[in-house]
C-alpha positions as CSV (number, residue, x, y, z in Angstrom):
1,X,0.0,0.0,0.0
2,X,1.6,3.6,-0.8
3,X,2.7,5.8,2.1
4,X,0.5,8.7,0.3
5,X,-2.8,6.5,1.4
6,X,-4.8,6.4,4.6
7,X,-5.6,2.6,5.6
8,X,-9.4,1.8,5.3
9,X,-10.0,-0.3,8.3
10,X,-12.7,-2.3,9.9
11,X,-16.4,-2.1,8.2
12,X,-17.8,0.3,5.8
13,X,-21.0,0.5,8.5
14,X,-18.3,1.8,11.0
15,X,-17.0,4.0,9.3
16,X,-19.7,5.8,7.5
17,X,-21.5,8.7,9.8
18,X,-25.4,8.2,9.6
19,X,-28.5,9.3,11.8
20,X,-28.5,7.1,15.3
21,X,-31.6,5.4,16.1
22,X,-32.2,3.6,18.7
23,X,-33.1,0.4,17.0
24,X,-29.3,0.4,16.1
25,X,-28.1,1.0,19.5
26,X,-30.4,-1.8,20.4
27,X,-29.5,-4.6,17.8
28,X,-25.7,-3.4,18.6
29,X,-25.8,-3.8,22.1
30,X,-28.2,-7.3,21.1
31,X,-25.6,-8.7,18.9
32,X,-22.4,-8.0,21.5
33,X,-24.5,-10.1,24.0
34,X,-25.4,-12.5,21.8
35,X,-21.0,-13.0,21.4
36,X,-20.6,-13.2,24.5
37,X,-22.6,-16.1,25.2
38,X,-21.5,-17.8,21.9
39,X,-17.8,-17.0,23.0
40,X,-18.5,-19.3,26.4
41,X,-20.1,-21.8,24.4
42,X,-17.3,-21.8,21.8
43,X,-14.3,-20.3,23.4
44,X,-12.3,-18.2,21.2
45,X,-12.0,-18.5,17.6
46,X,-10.3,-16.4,14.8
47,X,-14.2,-16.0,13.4
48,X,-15.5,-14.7,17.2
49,X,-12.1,-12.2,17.6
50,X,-13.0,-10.5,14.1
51,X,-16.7,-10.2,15.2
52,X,-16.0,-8.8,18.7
53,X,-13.7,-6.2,17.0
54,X,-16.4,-5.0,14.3
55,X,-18.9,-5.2,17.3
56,X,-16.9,-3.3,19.6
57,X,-16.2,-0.6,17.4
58,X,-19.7,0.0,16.7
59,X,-20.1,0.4,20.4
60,X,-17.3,3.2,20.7
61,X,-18.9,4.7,17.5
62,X,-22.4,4.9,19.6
63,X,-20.8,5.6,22.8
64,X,-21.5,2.5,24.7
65,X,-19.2,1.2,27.1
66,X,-19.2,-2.3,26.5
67,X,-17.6,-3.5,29.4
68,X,-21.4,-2.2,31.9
69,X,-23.4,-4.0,29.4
């Protein structure tokens, strides 16, 4: 990649700005639950550490900390 460039990381629905409603709050905060109690089912995989980092960012982006939910 060229040193001119900025790195696009994570998910295009993290990064874009866009209204806030609370359905999205809610399925954000629904879906970081619902990894949690798949990660003590499954333990940690490669698929679950990717997930928890596109979910955890969406958190930060709504300003939720994850670690009082």
């Amino acid at each position: 990649m060229p040193a001119n460039k900025r790195p696009r990381k994570l998910n295009y629905a993290v990064n874009q700005k866009g209204k806030i409603t609370w359905s999205k709050v809610g399925n954000a905060i629904k879906a970081y639950k619902k990894l949690k109690t798949r990660e003590d089912f499954e333990w940690k995989t490669k698929w679950l550490e990717k997930a928890f980092e596109f979910s955890k960012a969406k958190l930060k982006k709504y300003w939720i900390n994850p670690n009082k939910i």
